[in-house]
SEMAR-77325 format. One record per atom (N, C-alpha, C, CB): residue number from 1; z, y, x. Coordinates in steps of 0.1 Angstrom, whole numbers, padded with zeros to 4 digits. Last residue first. Glycine has a CB too. Layout:
# residues N
REC num    zz    yy    xx
REC NUM     Z     Y     X
...
//
This chain:
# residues 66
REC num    zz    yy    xx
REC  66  0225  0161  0002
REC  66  0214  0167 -0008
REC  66  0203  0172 -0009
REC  66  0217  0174 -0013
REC  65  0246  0144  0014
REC  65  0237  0147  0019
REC  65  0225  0152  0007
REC  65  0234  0136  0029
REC  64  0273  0134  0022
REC  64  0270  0139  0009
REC  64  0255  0143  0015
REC  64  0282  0153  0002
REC  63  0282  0131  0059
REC  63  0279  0130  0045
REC  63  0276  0136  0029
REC  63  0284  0126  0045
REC  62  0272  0115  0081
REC  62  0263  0128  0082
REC  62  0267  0128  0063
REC  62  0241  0125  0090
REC  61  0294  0098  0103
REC  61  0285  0101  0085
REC  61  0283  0114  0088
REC  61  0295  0099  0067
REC  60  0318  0101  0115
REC  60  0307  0094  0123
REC  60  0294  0097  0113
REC  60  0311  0076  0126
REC  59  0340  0102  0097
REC  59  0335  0094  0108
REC  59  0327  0091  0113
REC  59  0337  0087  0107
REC  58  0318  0128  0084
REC  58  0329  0119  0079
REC  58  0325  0108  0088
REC  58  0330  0115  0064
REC  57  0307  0161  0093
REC  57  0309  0147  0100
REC  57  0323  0142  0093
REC  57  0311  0148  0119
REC  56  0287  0186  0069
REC  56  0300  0176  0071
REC  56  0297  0164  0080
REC  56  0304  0169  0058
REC  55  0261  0204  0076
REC  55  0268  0190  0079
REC  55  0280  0184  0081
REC  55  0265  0186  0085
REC  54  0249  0229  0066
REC  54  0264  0225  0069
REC  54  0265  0213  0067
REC  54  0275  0230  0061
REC  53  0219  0250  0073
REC  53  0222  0233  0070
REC  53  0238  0235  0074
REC  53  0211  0218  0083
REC  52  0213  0282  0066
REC  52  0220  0273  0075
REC  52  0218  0263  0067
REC  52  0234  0275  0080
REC  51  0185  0303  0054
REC  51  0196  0297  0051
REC  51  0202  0286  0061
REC  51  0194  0292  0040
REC  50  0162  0321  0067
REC  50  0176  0322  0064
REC  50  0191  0313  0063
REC  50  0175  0327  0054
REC  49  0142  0306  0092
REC  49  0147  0304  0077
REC  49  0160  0311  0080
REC  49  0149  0287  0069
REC  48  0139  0310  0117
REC  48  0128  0317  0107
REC  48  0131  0315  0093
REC  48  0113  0312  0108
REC  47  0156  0304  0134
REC  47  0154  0319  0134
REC  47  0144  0320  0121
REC  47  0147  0325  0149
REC  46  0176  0277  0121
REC  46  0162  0280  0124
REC  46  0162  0296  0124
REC  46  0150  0273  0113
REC  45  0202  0256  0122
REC  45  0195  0267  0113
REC  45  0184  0265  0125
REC  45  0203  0285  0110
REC  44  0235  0238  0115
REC  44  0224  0239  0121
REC  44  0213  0249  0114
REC  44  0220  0226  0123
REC  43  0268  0231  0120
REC  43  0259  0241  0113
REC  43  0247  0241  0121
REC  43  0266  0256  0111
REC  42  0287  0204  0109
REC  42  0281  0210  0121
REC  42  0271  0220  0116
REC  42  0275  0200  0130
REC  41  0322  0203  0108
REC  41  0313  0207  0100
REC  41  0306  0210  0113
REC  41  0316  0218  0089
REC  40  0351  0196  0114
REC  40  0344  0183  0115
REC  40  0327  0193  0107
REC  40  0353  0167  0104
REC  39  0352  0224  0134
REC  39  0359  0213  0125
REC  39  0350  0204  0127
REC  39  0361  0216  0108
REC  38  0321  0239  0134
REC  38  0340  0243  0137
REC  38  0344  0229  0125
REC  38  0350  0267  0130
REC  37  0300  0240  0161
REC  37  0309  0229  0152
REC  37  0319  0236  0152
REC  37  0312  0213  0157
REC  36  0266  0256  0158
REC  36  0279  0259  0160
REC  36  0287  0246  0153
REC  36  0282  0275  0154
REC  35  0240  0252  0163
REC  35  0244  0265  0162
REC  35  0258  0261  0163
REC  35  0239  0273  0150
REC  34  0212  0232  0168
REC  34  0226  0232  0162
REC  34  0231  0246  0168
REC  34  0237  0219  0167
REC  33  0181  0236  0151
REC  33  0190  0234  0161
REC  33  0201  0237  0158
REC  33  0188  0239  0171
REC  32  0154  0227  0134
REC  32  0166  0233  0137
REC  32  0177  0232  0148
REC  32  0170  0232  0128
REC  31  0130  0213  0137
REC  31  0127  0226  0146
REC  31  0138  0234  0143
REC  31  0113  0235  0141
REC  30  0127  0189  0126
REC  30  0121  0200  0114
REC  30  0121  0211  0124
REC  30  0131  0203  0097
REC  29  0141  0175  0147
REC  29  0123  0172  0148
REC  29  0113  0178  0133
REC  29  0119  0152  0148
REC  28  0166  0184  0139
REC  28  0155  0184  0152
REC  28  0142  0185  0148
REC  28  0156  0171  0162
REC  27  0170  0165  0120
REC  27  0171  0182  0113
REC  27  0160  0189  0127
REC  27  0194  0191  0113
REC  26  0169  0142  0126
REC  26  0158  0146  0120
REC  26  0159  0158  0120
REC  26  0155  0142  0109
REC  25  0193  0143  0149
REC  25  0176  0141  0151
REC  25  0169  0144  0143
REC  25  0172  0130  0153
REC  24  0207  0150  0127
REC  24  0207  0154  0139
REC  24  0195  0158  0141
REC  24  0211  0146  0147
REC  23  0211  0125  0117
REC  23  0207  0133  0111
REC  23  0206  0146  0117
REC  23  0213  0132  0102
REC  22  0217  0106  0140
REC  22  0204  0105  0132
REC  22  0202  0119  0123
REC  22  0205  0092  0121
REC  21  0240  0115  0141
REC  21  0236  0114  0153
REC  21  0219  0113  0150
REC  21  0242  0101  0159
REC  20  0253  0106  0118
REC  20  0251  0121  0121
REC  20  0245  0122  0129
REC  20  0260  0129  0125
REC  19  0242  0078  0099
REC  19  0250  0083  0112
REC  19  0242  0097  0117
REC  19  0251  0070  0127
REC  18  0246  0090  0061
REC  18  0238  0088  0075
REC  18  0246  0085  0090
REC  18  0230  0100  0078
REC  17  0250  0081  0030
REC  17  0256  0091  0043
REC  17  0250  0082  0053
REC  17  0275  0094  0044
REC  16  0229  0079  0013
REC  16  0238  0087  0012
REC  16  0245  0093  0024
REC  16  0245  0081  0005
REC  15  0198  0065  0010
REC  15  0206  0068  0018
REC  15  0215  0083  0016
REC  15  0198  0066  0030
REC  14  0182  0066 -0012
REC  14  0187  0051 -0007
REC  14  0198  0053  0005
REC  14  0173  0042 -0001
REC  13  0171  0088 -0023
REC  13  0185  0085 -0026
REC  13  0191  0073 -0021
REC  13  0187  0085 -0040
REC  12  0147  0097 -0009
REC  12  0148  0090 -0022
REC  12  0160  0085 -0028
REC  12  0141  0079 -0022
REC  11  0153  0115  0003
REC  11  0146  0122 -0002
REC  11  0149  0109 -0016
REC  11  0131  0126  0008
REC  10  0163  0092  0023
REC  10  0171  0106  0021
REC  10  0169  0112  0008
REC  10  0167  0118  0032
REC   9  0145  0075  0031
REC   9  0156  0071  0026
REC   9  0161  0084  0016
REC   9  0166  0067  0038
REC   8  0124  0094  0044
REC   8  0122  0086  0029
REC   8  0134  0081  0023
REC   8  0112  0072  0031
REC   7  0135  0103  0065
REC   7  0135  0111  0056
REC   7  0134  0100  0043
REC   7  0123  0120  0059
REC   6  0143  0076  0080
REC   6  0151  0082  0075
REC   6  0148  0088  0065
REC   6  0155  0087  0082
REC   5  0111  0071  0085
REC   5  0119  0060  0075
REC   5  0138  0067  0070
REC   5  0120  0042  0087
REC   4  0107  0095  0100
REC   4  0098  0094  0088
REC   4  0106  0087  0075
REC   4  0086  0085  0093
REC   3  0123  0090  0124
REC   3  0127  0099  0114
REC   3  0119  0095  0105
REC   3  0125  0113  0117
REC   2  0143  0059  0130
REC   2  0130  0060  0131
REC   2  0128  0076  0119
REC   2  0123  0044  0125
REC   1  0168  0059  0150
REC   1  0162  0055  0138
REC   1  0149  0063  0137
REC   1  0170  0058  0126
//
């Protein structure tokens, strides 16, 4: 998917839960990377921001996404 047309979904509420695979990719192409899966949770960060991204995987859904 196309990131730009993802973000806009996201940012505007038209998209709730994503395929993870996509959300992925966008968290990527902000310059985070994945760090670690325990469970169905994927944790992704950046050395220069403190705070982690916790992405719940619901089947395959990137979900609740805020």
């Amino acid at each position: 998917m196309n990131r730009k047309k993802l973000l806009a979904g996201i940012t505007q509420g038209a998209a709730k839960n994503v395929p993870l695979n996509d959300f992925t990719n966008l968290a990527e192409g902000f310059g985070f990377s994945l760090i670690r899966v325990r469970g169905s949770h994927h944790v992704c960060g950046r050395s220069d921001i403190r705070e982690l991204v916790n992405v719940p995987n619901v089947s395959g859904q990137a979900s609740r996404i805020r």
